[in-house]
N, C-alpha and C positions, 0 to 999 in steps of 0.2 A: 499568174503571168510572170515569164521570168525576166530578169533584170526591169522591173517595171520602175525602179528609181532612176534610172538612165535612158531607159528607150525612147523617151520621148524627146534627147537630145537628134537634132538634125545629124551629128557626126556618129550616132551610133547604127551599127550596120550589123544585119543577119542573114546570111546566106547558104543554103541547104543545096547541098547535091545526093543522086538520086542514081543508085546502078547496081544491078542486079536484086533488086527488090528490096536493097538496103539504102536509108539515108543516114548522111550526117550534115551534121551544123555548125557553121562556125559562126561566133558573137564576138566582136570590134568595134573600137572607133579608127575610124577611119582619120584624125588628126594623127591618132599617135602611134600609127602602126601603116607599113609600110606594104601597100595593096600588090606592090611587083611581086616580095618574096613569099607574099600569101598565095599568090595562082604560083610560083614556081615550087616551094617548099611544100605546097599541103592540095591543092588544086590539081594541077598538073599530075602529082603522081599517082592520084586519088583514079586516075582510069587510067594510069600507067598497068598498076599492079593487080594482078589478076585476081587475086583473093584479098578479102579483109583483113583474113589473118595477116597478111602480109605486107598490107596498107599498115595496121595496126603495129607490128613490129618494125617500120621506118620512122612512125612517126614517134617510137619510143626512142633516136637517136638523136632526133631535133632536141635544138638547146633549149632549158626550162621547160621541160616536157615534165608532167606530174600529174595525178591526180586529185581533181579539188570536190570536195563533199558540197562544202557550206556556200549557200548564195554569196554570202557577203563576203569571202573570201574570195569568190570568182568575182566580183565587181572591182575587189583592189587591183585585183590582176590585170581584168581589161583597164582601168586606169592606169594603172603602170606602164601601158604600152605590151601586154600581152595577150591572145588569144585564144577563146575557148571553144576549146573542139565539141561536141557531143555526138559520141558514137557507142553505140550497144549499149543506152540509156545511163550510162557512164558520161559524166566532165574531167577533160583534160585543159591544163594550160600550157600554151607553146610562148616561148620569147618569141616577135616579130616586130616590135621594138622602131620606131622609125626617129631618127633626129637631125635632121637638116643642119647640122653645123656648119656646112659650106656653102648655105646660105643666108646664112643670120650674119646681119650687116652690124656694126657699134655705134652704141647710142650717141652723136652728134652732139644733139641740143639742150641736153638735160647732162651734164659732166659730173660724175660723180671721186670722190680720191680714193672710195671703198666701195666695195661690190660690183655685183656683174656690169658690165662692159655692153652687152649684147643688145641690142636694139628691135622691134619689132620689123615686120617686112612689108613690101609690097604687095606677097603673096598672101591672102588672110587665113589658107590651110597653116602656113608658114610658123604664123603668130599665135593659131589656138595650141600647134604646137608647142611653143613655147609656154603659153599660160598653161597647157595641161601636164606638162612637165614640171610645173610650180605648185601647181594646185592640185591635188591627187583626192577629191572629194568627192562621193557620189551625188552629193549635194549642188554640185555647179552642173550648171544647166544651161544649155546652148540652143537658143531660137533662131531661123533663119528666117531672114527678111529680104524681099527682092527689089527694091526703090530705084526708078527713072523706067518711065513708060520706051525709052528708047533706047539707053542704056543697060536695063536690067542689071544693076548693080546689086551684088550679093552683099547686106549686111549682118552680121551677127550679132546677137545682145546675150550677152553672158551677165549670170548672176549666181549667188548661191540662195537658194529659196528656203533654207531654214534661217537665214540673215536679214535677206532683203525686205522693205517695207515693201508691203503688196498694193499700197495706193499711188506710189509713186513708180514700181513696177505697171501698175495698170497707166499715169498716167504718161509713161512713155512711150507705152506701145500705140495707145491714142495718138498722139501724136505721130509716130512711125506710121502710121497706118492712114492716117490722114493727111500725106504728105500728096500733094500733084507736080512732078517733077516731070519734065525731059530725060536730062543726064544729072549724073550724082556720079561724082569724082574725086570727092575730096572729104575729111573728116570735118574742115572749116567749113563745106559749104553744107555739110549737114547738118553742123550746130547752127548756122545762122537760118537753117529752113526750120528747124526744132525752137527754138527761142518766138514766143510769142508777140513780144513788143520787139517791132524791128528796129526801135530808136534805141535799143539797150546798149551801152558805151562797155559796160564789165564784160568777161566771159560767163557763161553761166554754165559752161562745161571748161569742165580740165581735160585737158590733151596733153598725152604724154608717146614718147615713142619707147617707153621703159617697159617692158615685162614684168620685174617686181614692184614697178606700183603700182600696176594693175592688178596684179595678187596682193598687193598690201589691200589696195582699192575693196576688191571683191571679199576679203577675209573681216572687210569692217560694214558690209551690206552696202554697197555703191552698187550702181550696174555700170557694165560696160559695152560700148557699140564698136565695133570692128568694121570697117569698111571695105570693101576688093579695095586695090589698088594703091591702097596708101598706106606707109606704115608707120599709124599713129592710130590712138585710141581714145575715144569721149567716154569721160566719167563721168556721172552723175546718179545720185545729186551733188554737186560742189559748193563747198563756203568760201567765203574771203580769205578763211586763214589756209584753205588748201595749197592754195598760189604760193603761200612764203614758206612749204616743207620740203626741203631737199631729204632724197633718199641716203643721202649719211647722215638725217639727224637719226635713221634708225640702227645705226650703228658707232655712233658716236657714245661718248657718255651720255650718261641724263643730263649732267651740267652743263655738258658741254655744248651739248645739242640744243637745250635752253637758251643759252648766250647766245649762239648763232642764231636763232629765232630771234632775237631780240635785236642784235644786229641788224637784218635784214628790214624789222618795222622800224627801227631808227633812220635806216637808211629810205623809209618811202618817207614818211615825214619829210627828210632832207630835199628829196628829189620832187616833191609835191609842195611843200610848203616854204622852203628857200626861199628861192626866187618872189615870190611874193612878199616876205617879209623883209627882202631886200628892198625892193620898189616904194613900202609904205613905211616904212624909217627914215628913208636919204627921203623921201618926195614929202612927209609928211610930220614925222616923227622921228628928226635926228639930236633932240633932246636926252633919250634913253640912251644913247651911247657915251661911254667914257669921253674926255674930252680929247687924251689924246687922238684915242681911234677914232672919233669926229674929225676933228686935223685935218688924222693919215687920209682919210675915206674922201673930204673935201678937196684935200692937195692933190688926189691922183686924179678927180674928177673935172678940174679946170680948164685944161682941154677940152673936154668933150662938149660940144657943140648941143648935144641932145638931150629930154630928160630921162630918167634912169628907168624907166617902164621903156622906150625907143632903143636902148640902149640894152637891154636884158633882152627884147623882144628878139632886137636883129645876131646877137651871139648863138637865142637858143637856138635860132632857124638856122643858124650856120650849122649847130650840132646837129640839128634835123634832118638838113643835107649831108651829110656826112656818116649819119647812118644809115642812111635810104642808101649811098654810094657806095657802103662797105659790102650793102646786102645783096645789090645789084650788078658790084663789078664782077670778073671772074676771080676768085679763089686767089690763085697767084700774085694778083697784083692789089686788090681789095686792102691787104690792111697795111702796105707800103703808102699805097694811094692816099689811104684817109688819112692817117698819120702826119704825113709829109703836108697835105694839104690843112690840116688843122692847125698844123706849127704857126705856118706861113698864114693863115687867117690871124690868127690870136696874135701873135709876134706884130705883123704889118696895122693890122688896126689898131693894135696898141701905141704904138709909132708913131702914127697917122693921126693920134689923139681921140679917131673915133669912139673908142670902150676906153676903159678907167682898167689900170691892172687890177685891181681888187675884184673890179666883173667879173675877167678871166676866171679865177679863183672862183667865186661862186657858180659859175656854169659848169668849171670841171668838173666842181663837186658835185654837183647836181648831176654830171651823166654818168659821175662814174657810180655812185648811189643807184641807178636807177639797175644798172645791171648787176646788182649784188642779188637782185629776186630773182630766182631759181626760174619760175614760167614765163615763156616769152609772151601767152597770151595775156598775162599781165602787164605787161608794158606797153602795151598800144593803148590800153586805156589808161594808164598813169601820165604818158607820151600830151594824150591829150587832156586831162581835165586839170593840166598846171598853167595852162592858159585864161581859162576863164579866172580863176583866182591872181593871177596877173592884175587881170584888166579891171578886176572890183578891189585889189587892194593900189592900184593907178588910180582910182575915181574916187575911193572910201580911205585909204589909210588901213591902218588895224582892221577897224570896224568891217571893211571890205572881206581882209582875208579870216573874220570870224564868220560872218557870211556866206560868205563859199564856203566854208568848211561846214557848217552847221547845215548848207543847201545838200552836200556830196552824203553827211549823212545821213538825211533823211532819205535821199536817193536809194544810198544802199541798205536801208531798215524796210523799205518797200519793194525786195527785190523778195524772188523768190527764183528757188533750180529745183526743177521737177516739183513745183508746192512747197516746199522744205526752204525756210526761211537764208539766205545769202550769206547775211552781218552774225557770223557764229565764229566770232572772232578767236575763243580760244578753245577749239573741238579738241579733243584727247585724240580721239580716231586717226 
């Protein structure tokens, strides 16, 4: 059987025409090759010309016209975005090459200072595009999936099956497969149909709108899910440390790339554990402080009317509004808006005696920490499980916020993404 390493992908296409008692065949993916100039270039003139001989001497003028012996040379070819002809039991490859540049959008939400720019799309032919322009492997392997009884949403799950673990490939497709939906619209709302415990606060897929970390993803045995309609992509299986790797630590130095790693878990610590151990030092334990910073910390506090858990609670919710505002206003005016509005928050209650300035400082810190991590779906759960450790280091002191901490990780030592354990704090992959 030929090309049996690839035909079983949904993008690979074979099509035979038939005239004067002679056929020929052409073999494609239809991602990376451009179906218009194949009926105009090779279709079309194929009952144009009245003889083969003379079919055969136009199609020796088309660009990348050659003849190829070896299987496995005809399969780099159709990856590469070329197409092979078979006529007079002879294989030819033609360049037909397809690349949507004008419409490949830039990646938004994932900002990188090196490497490509280009973002997936809406279209999901769009996007395998682009992955198959990255990944040139006869080894990746494209499934199509139809989900939402009313919607018929087209999804894709891309893997490379010399890579991939084949239990966790199996148990995603279980899951795909066992989905009862209406409409399926969105990558978020398939990860939250995919995720088994519907009380689960972490992501347990990584969503990216990037192209090479879905080729990074797929080149270290992850799979990947492609959705119509949206352009973003669910990896799994995902660890914790997946969420703190920007695509420049893969071009950064190794040192360099380290330190910014390291940054990044400094900065959740900060943005998770601050504000807690602010509450149970001033509320319980402001013995452990220097005496002048005792002092400083008591003299700026003497206004404030409230205790210092009321007081961290009512700043973060200001930062909470504030973010929700920036997400929600339109574009133009959004980060004027928040801005201006946050001065004049922090500024007037400061004033007003309500917050302690030293607060200020510890919230800012804490929001500006929280966006140093690369994945936005990391931060909705970081957003919220700095609350609970709030309110047990308000009630407990220390003891509180060892507590929640020792709660959050046992939480995540009993997570699991696709089987494949969560808390793999420091994967090489």
């Amino acid at each position: 059987m030929k090309f049996k390493s690839i035909r079983s992908n949904s993008d690979f296409q074979k099509r035979s025409l038939k005239k004067y008692n002679k056929t020929i065949t052409f073999y494609y993916l239809i991602s990376v090759c451009d179906e218009n100039k194949i009926t105009e270039l090779l279709i079309t003139p194929f009952y144009e010309y009245e003889s083969f001989t003379l079919y055969k001497d136009y199609l020796a003028t088309l660009n990348g016209w050659e003849i190829i012996s070896e299987e496995t040379e005809m399969i780099e070819k159709i990856l590469g975005g070329n197409i092979i002809v078979n006529l007079d039991e002879k294989n030819y490859s033609v360049s037909i090459s397809e690349f949507s540049a004008s419409s490949v959008g830039v990646s938004t939400e994932e900002n990188v200072l090196q490497g490509p720019k280009d973002g997936l799309n809406e279209s999901i032919d769009i996007s395998l595009n682009l992955i198959r322009n990255r990944y040139r492997k006869s080894t990746l392997k494209v499934e199509d999936h139809i989900v939402g009884s009313l919607s018929k949403t087209k999804v894709l799950v891309l893997y490379d099956k010399n890579l991939v673990d084949i239990n966790v490939y199996h148990n995603l497709l279980a899951k795909i497969n066992a989905l009862k939906i209406d409409v399926l619209q969105s990558c978020g709302q398939l990860q939250k149909l995919l995720i088994n415990n519907k009380l689960s606060l972490f992501p347990l897929f990584l969503t990216t709108e990037r192209p090479d970390r879905v080729v990074n993803s797929i080149s270290t045995g992850k799979i990947i899910v492609l959705v119509e309609g949206t352009p973003w992509a669910l990896i799994g299986p995902a660890t914790f440390s997946d969420f703190f790797k920007s695509m420049d630590d893969t071009v950064e130095l190794t040192i360099v790339s380290k330190f910014m790693v390291s940054i990044r878990y400094i900065a959740l610590m900060i943005t998770v554990f601050l504000p807690a151990i602010y509450v149970a030092v001033i509320s319980y334990s402001p013995e452990v402080l220097q005496v002048q910073f005792a002092l400083l910390v008591a003299g700026s506090r003497m206004s404030v009317p409230f205790p210092s858990y009321i007081e961290i609670l009512f700043l973060m919710l200001m930062a909470e509004f504030l973010i929700e505002a920036s997400l929600r206003l339109p574009k133009s005016i959004s980060s004027t808006a928040t801005t201006v509005g946050g001065l004049i928050l922090g500024q007037t209650a400061s004033q007003a005696g309500l917050v302690a300035d030293i607060m200020i400082i510890v919230v800012s810190l804490v929001a500006i920490s929280l966006f140093s991590i690369p994945i936005n779906a990391m931060h909705q759960a970081i957003r919220v499980i700095r609350y609970p450790i709030i309110i047990f280091a308000s009630l407990f002191g220390m003891l509180g916020v060892l507590v929640g901490t020792l709660a959050i990780l046992c939480y995540l030592c009993n997570l699991r993404s696709l089987g494949k354990p969560y808390l793999t704090l420091f994967n090489n992959n």
